[in-house]
N, C-alpha and C positions, 0 to 999 in steps of 0.2 A: 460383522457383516460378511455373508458369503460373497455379496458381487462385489465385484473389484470398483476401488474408490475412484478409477479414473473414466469411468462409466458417468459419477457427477462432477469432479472437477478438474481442473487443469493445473495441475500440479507443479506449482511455480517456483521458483528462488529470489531475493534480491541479491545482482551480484555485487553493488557494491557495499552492501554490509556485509555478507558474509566473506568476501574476501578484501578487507579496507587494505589502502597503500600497494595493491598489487598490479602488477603490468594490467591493463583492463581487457589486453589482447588474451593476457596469458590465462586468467581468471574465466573469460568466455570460452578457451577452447576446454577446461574443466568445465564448464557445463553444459557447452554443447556435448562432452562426450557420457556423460551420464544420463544412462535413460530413464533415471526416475523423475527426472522434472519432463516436461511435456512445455511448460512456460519460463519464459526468462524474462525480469523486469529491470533495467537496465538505465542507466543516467547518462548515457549517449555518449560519443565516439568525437566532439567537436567537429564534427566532417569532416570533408576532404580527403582522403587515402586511409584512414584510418576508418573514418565511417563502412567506407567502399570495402576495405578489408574485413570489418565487421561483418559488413551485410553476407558479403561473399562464406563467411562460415554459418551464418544463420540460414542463409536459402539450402546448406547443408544437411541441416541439422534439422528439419521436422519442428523446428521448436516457434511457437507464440512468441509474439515478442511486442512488452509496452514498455512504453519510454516512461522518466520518472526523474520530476522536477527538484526534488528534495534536496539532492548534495547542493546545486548551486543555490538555490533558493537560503539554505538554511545557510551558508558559507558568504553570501554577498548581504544579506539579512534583506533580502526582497519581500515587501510585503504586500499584496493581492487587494489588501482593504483598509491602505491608507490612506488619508483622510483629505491630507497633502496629494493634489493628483499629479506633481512630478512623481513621488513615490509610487504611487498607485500605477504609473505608465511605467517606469522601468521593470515591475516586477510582470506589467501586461507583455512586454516587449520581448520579456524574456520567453515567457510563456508562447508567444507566437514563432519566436525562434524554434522552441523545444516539438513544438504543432512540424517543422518543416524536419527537423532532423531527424524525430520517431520516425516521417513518410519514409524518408530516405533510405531508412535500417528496418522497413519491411514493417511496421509496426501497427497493429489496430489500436492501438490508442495509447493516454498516457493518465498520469494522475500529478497531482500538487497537491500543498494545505493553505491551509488560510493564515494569515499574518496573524500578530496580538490580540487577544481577547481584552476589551477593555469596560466593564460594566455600565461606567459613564456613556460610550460614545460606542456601542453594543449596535445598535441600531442605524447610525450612519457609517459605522465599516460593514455593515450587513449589506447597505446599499452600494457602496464600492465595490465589496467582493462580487454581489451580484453584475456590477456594472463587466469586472473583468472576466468574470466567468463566462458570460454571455459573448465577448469576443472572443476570447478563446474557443466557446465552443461553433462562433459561427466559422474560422478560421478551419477548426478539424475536421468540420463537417463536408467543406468540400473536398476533401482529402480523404474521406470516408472513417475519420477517426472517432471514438469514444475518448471523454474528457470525464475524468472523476478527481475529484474530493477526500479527500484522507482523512477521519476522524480522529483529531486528537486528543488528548486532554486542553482542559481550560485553568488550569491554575495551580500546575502542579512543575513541567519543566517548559514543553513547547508552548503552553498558555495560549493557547490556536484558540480564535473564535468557532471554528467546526474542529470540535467542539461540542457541547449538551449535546445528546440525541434529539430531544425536542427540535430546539432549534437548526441544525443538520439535516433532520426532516422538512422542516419548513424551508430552506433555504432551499432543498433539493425540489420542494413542490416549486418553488418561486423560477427557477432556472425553466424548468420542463414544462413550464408555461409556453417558455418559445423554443427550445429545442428537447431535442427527444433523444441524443447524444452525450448526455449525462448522467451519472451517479455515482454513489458513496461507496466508500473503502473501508470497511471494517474489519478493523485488527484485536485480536482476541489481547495482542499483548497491550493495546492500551482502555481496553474496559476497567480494568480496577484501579487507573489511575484517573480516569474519567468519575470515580468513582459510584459504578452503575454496576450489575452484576450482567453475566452474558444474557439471561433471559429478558429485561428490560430492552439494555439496548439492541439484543434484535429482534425483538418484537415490535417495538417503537420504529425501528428502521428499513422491518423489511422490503417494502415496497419499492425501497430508494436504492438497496444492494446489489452493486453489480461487479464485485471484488472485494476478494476474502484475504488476510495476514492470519496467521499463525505467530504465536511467540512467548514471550515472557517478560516479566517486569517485578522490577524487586520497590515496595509502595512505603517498606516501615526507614524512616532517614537513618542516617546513623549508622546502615548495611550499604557494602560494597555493590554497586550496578544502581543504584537507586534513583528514581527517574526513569526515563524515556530510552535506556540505555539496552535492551533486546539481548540480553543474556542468555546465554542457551537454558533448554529447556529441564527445571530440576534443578535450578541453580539456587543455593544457600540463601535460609532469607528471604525467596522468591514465589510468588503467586499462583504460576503454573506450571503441571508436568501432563503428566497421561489423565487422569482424571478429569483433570479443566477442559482439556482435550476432546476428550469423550463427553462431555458437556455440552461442549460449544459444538459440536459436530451434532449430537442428539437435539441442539433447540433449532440447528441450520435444518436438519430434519421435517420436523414438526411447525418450521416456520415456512416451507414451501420451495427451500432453497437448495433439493437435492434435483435437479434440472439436469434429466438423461440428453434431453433436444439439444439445448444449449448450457451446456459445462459453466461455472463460473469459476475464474480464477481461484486457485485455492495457496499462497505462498507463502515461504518459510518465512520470516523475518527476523532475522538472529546474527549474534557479530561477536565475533571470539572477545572476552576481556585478555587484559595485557598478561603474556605469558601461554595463552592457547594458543591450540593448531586449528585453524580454520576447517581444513577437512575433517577433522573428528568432530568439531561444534556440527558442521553439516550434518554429519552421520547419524550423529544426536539425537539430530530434529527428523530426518528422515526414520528413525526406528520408534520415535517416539510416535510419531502419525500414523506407521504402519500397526503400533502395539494397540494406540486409541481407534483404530479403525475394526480391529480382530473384535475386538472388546463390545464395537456400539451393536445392539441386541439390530436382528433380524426384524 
């Protein structure tokens, strides 16, 4: 492509995969000081001084910033669509916490995933998730935030009920019934263990996309990274490099999701395995975007 890719997206990182176990001060002021991201997606500051210090380097920094439920979510095992509505409110509870700390750290919105996929009882965590969605997003809305969904796989590591595309689609139409503050997160690195190809799931999804992941995933057992695990891009074994890339960028294309007015998030999602250097896995994934951008035909 001759025009520059930041013309359709906003060029993001997560900081806590790509820099895991790191000061989360020290980790922010590396990407607030790089201008190739434009977005930074972030699992929050705990508030108080540290928030306050956060935000003070983001109103710095020109940089987007959405908050992102996952580490504690996937750490405390919170789940959005369980069945049990003790269960179902603490993981709300949290979520409405996470609605006030994104405001506080400048943030237009935030994203989570859905609890267990369970075939049997499919349909009444549907209704759960719907139940907590629908608070959270009336909670963001006054705060003027955007609430999305993270498509996962269903039966492979995370076993997220969003989850199928079909279903994902449906859930998203069922939300946006009553709010218009909603939509899906489609991560390139977990299409093949969704096991859908990129043209399926975002053709099936596009309507509902309003956040893009970039990444990798290694789908055959038996190899190192295997699962849910965001190994940099090109990695042994693994699914996607420049290609897949060029792929996924040519069907975002063709599906209507190259949006000059409003940019959608476009972000890295990759995390050094044991023994790499965090800033070279970044490096990685930024030359490989820039190589798959050179590449997608005019």
């Amino acid at each position: 492509m001759k025009e520059s890719i930041y013309k359709y997206f906003d060029l993001g990182i997560l900081q806590w995969m790509s820099y895991p176990g790191q000061d989360p001060m020290q980790s922010l002021r590396t990407i607030c000081r790089d201008p190739f991201f434009t977005l930074i997606e972030t699992a929050g500051f705990g508030g108080g001084e540290q928030t306050a210090a956060a935000r003070a380097l983001l109103d710095q920094s020109h940089l987007t910033v959405l908050g992102a439920a996952h580490p504690v979510m996937l750490g405390r095992g919170l789940n959005p669509n369980a069945l049990a509505e003790e269960e179902r409110r603490a993981a709300e509870d949290y979520l409405l916490q996470l609605v006030d700390e994104s405001a506080a750290l400048g943030a237009r919105g935030l994203s989570f995933l859905a609890g267990k996929y369970e075939e049997a009882h499919k349909e009444e965590a549907f209704a759960a998730l719907l139940k907590t969605t629908k608070n959270v997003c009336r909670a963001a809305k006054e705060k003027g935030l955007m609430v999305e969904i993270e498509v996962f796989d269903y039966d492979v590591d995370k076993c997220s009920l969003i989850g199928p595309a079909p279903l994902a689609a449906r859930f998203c139409e069922a939300v946006r019934e009553e709010y218009d503050n909603f939509g899906l997160l489609v991560d390139l690195s977990h299409i093949p263990i969704i096991h859908e190809t990129i043209e399926y799931s975002v053709h099936t999804l596009r309507s509902c996309i309003t956040h893009l992941h970039y990444g990798n995933a290694v789908i055959r057992p038996g190899f190192d990274a295997y699962g849910d695990k965001h190994p940099r891009m090109g990695y042994p074994h693994s699914e996607n490099d420049v290609p897949e890339l060029v792929e996924f960028l040519r069907v975002l294309r063709r599906e209507g999701l190259f949006r000059p007015d409003a940019p959608l998030p476009l972000s890295c999602e990759v995390t050094p395995r044991p023994g790499e250097d965090p800033d070279i896995v970044v490096a990685n994934t930024k030359r490989c975007l820039t190589r798959a951008w050179a590449l997608l035909e005019d």
